[in-house]
mmCIF file of the C-alpha atoms, coordinates in Angstrom:
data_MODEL
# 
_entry.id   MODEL 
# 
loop_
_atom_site.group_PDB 
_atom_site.id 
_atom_site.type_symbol 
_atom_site.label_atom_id 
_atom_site.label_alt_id 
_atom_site.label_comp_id 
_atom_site.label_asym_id 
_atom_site.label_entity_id 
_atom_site.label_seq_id 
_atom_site.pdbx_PDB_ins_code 
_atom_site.Cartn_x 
_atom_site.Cartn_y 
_atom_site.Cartn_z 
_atom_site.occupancy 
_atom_site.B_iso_or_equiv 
_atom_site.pdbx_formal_charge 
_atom_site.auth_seq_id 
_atom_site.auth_comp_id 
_atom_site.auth_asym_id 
_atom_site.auth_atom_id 
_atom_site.pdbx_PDB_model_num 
ATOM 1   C CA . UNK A 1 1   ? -146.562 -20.178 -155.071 1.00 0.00 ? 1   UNK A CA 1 
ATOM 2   C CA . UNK A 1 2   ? -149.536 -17.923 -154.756 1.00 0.00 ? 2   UNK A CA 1 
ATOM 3   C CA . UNK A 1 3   ? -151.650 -20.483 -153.261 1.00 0.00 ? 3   UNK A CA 1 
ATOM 4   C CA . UNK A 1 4   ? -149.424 -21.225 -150.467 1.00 0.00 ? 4   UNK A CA 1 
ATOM 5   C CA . UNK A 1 5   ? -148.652 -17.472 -149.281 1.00 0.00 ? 5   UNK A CA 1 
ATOM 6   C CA . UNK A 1 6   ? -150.436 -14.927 -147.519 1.00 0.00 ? 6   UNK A CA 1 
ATOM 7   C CA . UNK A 1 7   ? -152.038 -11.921 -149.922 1.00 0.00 ? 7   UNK A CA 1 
ATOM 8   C CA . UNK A 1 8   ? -149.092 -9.540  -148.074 1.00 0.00 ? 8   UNK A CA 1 
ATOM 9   C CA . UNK A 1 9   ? -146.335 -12.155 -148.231 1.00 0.00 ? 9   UNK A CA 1 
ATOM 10  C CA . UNK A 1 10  ? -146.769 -13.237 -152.353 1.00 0.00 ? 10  UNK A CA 1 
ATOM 11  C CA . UNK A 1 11  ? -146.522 -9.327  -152.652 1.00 0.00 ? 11  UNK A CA 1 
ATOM 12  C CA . UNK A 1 12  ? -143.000 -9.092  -151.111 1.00 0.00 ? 12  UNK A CA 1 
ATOM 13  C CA . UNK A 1 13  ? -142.319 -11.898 -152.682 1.00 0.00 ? 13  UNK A CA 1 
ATOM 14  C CA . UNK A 1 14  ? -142.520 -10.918 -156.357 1.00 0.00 ? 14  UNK A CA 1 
ATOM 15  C CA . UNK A 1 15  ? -140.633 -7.668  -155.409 1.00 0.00 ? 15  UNK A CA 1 
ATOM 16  C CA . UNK A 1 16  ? -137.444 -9.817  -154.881 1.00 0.00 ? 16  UNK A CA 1 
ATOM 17  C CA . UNK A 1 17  ? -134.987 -10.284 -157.501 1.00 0.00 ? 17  UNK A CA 1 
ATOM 18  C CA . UNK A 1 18  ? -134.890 -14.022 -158.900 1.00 0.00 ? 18  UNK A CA 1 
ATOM 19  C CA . UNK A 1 19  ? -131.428 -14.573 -157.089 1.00 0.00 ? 19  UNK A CA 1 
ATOM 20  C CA . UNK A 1 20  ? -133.132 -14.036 -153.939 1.00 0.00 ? 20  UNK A CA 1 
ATOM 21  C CA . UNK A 1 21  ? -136.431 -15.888 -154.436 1.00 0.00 ? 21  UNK A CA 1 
ATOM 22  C CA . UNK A 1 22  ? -134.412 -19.011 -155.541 1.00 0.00 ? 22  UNK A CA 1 
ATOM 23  C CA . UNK A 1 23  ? -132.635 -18.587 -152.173 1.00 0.00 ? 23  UNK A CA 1 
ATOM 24  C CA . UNK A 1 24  ? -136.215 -18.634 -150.252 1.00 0.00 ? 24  UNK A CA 1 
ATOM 25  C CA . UNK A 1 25  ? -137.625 -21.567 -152.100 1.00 0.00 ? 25  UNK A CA 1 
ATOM 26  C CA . UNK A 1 26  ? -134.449 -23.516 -151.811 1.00 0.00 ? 26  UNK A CA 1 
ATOM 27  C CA . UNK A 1 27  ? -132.852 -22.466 -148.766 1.00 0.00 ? 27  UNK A CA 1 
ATOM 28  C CA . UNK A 1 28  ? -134.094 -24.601 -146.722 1.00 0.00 ? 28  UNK A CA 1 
ATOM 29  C CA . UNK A 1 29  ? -132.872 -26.696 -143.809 1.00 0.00 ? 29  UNK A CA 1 
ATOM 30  C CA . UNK A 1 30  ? -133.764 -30.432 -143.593 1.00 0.00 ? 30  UNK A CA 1 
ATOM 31  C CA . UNK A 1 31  ? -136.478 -29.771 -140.744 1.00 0.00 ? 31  UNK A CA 1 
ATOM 32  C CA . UNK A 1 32  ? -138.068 -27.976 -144.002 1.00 0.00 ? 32  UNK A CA 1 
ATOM 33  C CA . UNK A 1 33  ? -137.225 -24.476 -141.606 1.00 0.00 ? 33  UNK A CA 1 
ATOM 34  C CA . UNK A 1 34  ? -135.833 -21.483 -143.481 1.00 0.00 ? 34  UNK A CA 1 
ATOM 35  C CA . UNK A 1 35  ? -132.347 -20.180 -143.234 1.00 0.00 ? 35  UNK A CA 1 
ATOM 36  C CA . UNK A 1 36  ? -131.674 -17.315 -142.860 1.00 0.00 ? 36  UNK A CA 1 
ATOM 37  C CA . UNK A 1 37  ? -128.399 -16.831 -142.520 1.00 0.00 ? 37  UNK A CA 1 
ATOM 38  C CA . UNK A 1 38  ? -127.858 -18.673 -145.937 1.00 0.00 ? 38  UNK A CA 1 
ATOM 39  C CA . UNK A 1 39  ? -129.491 -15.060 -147.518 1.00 0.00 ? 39  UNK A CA 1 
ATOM 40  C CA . UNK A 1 40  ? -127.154 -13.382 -149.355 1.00 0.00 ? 40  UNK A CA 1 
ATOM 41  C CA . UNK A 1 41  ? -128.752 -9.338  -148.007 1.00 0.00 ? 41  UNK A CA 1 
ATOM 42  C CA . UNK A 1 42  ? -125.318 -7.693  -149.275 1.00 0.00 ? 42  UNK A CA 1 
ATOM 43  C CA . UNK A 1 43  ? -126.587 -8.807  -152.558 1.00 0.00 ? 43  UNK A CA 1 
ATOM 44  C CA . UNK A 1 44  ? -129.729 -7.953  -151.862 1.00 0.00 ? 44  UNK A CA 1 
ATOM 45  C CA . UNK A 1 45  ? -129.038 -4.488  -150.944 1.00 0.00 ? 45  UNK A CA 1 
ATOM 46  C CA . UNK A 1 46  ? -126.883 -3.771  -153.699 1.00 0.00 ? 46  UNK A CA 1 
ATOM 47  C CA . UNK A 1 47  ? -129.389 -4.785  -155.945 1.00 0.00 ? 47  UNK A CA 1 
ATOM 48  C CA . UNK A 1 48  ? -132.205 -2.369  -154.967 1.00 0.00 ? 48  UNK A CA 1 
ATOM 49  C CA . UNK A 1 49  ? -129.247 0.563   -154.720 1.00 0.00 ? 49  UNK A CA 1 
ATOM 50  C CA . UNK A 1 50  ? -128.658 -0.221  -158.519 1.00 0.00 ? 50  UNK A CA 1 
ATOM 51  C CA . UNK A 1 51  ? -132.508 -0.134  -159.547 1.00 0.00 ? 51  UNK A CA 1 
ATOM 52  C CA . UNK A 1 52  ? -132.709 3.229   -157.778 1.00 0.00 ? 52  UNK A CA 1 
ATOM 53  C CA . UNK A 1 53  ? -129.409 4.973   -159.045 1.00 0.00 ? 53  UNK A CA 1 
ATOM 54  C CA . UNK A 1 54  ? -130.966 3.518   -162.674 1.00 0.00 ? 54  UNK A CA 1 
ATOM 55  C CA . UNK A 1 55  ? -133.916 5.512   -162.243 1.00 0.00 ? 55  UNK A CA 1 
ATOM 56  C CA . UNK A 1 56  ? -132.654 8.486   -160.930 1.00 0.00 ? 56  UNK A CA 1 
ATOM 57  C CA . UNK A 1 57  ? -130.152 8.347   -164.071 1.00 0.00 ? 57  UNK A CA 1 
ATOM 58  C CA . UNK A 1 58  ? -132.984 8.093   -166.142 1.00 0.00 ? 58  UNK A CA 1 
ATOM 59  C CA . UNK A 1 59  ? -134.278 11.634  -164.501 1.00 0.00 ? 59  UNK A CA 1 
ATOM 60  C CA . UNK A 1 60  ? -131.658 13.088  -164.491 1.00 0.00 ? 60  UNK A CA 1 
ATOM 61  C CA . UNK A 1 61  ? -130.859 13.001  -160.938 1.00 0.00 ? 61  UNK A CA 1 
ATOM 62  C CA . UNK A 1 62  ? -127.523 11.092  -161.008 1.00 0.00 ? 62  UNK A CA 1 
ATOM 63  C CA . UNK A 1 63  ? -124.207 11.479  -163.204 1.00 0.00 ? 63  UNK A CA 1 
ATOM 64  C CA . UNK A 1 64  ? -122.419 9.110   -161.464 1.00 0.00 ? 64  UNK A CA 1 
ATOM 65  C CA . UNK A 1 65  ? -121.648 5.513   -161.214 1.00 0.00 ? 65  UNK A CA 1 
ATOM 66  C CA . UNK A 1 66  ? -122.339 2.487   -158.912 1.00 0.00 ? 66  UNK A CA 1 
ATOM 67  C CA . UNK A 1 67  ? -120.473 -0.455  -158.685 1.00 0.00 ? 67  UNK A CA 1 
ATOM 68  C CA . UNK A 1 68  ? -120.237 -2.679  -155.863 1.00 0.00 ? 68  UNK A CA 1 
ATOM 69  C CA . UNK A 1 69  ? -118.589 -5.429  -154.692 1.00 0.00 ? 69  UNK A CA 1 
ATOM 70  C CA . UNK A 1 70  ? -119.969 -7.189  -151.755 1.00 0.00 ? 70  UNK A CA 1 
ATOM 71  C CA . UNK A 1 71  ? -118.666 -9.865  -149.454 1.00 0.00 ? 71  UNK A CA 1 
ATOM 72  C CA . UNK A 1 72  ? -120.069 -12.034 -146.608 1.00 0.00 ? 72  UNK A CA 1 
ATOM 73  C CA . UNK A 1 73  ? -118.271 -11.904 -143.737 1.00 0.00 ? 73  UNK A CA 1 
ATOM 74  C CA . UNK A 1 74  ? -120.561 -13.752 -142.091 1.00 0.00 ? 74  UNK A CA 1 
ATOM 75  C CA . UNK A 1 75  ? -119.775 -13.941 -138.378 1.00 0.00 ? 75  UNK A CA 1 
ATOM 76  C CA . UNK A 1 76  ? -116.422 -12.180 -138.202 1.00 0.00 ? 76  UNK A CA 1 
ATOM 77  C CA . UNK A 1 77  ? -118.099 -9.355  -139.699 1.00 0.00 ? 77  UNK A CA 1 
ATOM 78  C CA . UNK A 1 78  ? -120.198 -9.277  -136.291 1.00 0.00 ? 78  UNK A CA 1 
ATOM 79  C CA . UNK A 1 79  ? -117.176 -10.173 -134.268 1.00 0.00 ? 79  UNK A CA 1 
ATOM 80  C CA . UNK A 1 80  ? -115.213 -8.254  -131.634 1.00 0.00 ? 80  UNK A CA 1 
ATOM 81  C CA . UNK A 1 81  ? -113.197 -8.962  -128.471 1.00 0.00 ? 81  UNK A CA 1 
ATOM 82  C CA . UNK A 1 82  ? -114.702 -11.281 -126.444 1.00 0.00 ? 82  UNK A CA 1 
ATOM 83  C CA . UNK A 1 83  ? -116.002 -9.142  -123.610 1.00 0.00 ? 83  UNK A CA 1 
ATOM 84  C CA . UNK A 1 84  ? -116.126 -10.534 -119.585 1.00 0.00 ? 84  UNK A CA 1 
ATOM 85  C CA . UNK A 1 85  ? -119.478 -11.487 -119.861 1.00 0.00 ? 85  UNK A CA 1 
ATOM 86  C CA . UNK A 1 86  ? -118.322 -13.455 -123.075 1.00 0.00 ? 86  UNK A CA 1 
ATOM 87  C CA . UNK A 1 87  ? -115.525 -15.091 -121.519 1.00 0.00 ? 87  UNK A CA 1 
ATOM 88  C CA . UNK A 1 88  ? -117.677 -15.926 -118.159 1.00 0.00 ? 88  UNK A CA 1 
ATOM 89  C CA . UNK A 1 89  ? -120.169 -17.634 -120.132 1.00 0.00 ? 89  UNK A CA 1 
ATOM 90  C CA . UNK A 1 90  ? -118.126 -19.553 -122.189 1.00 0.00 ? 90  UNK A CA 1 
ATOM 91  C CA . UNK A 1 91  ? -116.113 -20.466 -119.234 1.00 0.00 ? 91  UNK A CA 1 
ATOM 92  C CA . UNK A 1 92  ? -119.269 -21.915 -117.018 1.00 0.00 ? 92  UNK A CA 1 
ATOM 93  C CA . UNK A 1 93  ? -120.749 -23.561 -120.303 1.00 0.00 ? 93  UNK A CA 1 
ATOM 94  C CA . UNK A 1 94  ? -117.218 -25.570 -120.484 1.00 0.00 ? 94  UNK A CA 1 
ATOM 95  C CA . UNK A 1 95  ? -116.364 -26.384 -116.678 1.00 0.00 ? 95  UNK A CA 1 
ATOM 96  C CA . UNK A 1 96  ? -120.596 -26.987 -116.607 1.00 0.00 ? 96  UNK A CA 1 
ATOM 97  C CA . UNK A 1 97  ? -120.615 -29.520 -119.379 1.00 0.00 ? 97  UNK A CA 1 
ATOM 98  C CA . UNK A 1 98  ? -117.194 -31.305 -118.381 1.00 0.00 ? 98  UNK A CA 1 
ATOM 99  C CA . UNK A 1 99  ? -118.927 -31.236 -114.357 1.00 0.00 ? 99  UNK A CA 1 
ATOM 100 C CA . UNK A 1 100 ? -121.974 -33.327 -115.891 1.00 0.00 ? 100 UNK A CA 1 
ATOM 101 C CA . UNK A 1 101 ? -120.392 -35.692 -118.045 1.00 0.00 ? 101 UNK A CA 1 
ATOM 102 C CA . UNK A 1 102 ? -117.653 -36.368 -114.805 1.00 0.00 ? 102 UNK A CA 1 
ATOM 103 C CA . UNK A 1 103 ? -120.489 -37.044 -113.279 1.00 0.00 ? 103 UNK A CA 1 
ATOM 104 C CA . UNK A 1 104 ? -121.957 -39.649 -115.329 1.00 0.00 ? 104 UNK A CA 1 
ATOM 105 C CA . UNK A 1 105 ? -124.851 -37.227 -116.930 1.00 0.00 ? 105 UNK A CA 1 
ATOM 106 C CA . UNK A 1 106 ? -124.987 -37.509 -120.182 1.00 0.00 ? 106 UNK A CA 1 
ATOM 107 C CA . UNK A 1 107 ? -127.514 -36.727 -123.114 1.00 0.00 ? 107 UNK A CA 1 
ATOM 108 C CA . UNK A 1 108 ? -128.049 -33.139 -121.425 1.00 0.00 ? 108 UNK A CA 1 
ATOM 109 C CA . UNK A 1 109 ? -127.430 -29.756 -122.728 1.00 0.00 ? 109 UNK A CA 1 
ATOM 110 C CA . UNK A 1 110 ? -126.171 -27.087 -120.444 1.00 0.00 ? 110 UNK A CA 1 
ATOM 111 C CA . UNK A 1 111 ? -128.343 -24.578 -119.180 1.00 0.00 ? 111 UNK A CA 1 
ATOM 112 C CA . UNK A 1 112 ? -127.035 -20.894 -117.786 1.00 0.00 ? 112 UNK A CA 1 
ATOM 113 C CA . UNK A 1 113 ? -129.879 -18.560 -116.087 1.00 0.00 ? 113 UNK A CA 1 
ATOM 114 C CA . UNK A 1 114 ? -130.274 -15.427 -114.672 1.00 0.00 ? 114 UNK A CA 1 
ATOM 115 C CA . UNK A 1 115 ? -127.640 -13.886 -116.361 1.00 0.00 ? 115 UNK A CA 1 
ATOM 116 C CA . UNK A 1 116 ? -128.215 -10.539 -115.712 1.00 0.00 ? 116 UNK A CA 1 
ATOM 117 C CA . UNK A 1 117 ? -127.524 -11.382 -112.297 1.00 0.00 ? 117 UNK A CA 1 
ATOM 118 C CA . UNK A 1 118 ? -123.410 -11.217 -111.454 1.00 0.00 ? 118 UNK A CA 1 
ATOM 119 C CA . UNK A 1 119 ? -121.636 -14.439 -112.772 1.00 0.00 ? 119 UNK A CA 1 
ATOM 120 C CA . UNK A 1 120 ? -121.413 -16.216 -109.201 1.00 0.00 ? 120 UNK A CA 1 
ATOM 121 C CA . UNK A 1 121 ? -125.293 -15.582 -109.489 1.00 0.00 ? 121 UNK A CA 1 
ATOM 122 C CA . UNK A 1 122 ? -126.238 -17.417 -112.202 1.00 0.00 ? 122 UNK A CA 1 
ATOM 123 C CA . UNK A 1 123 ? -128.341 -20.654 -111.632 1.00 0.00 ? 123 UNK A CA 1 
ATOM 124 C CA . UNK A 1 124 ? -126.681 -23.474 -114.045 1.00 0.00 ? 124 UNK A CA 1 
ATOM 125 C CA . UNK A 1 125 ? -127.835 -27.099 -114.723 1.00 0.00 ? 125 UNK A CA 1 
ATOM 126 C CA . UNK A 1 126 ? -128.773 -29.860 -117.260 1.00 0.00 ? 126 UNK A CA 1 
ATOM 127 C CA . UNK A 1 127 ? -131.946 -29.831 -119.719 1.00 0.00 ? 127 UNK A CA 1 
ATOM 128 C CA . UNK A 1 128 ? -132.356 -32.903 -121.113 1.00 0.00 ? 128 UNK A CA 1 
ATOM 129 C CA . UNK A 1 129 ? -131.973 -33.525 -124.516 1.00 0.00 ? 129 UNK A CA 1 
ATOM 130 C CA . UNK A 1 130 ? -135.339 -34.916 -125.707 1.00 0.00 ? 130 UNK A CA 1 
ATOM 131 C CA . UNK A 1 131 ? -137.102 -32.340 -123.627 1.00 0.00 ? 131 UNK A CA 1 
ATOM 132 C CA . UNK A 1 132 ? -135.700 -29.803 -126.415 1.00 0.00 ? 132 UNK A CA 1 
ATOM 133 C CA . UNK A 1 133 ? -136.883 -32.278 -129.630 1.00 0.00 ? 133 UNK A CA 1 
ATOM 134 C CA . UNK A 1 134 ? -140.459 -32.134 -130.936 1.00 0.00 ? 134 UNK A CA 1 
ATOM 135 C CA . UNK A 1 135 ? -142.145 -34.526 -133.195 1.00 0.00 ? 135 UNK A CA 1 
ATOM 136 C CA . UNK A 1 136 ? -142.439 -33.279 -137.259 1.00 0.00 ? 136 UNK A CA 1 
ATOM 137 C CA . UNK A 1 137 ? -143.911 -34.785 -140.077 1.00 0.00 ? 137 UNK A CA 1 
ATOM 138 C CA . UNK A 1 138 ? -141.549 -35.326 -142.444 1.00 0.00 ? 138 UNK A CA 1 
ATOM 139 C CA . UNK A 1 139 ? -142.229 -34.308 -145.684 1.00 0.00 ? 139 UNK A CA 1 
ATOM 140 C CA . UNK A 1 140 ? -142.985 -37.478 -148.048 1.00 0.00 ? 140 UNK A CA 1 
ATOM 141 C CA . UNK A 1 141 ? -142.882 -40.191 -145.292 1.00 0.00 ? 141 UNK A CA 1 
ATOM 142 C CA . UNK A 1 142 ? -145.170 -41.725 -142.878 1.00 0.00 ? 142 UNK A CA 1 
ATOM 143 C CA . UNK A 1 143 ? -143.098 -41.163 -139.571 1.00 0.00 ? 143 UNK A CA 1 
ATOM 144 C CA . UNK A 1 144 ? -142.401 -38.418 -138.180 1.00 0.00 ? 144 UNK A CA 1 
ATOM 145 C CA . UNK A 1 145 ? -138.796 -37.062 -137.917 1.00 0.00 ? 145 UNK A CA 1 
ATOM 146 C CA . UNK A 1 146 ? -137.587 -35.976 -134.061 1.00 0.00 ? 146 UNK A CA 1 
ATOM 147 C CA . UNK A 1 147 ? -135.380 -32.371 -134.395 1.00 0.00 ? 147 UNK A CA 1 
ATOM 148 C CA . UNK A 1 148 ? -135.163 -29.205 -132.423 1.00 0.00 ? 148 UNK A CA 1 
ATOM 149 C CA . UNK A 1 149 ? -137.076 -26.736 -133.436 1.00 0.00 ? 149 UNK A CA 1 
ATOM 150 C CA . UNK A 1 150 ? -135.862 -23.199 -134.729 1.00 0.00 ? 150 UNK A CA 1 
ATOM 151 C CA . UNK A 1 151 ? -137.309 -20.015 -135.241 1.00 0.00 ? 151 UNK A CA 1 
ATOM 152 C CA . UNK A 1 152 ? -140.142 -20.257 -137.544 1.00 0.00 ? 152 UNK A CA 1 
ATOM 153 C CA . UNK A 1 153 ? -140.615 -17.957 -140.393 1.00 0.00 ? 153 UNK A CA 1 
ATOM 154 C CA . UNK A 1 154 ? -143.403 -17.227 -142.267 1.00 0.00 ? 154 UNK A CA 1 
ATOM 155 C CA . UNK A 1 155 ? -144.164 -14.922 -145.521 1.00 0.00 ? 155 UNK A CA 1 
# 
C-alpha cells in the first residue's frame, strides 16, 4: 500500500482505525471510483473521541465516561422540507424529461441552467447520453468499460 500512495496520503492512512481502512480499500464502486458515502464517519468520529477521553483518563483529566451509539441516517439525516426552489426544479426536471421523450428524444438526460436566475429564466434542454460517458480501462480486461465518471479521489 505504500508504494501506491503519496508520502502525505500513506501517513493519513495508517492513522485510521482498521474498520475504516478496510472501508477505503474495499469500498469501491465498479468504475474502481471511491465511495464515499459508503464511509461510516459517525464511527469514525466516535472512535477518535474514545482514544482522546482514554488519554485524558490516563492524566487525569477525565472522571467520566463515553459511550456512544451512532447511527447513519444517511440522507434523511440531511433532509428538510422541500423548499420552492426544490419543488421548481424537480417540477421542470419531470415535465422536461416527459416533453423529450413525447417528443420522440430519447437517450438524453435533462439539463436545467442558470438557476440562479428566476425559474421562468432558466435555460432547459437535452445532453446526450454518451456525451456524459468516457472510455476506462477496466481493471483485468483488454477493453475498455464505457461509465460516467464521478468525482475522483485521491490519498
Amino acid at each position: 500500500m505504500k508504494e501506491k500512495l503519496s508520502p502525505w496520503g500513506f501517513s493519513l492512512f495508517v492513522t485510521l482505525p482498521d474498520f475504516m481502512r478496510l472501508q477505503l480499500i474495499s469500498g469501491h464502486e465498479l468504475s474502481g471510483e471511491v465511495n464515499l458515502a459508503s464511509f461510516e464517519t459517525e464511527k469514525l468520529l466516535a472512535y477518535f473521541v474514545q482514544a482522546e477521553i482514554a488519554k485524558r483518563k490516563a492524566n487525569g483529566a477525565f472522571k467520566g465516561s463515553f459511550a456512544p451509539v451512532t447511527h447513519y441516517f444517511g440522507y434523511q439525516g440531511r433532509s428538510a422540507h422541500p423548499s420552492n426552489f426544490d419543488c421548481n426544479l424537480g417540477s421542470t426536471l419531470g415535465f422536461s424529461a416527459a416533453a423529450l421523450l413525447d417528443a420522440g428524444l430519447t437517450g438524453l438526460a435533462v439539463s436545467v441552467k442558470e438557476l440562479t436566475n428566476p425559474a421562468s429564466q432558466w435555460r432547459v434542454g437535452g445532453v446526450p447520453l454518451l456525451a456524459l460517458l468516457r472510455s476506462q480501462p477496466k481493471s483485468g480486461y483488454s477493453r475498455k468499460e464505457l461509465n460516467v465518471g464521478s468525482q475522483e479521489i485521491q490519498l
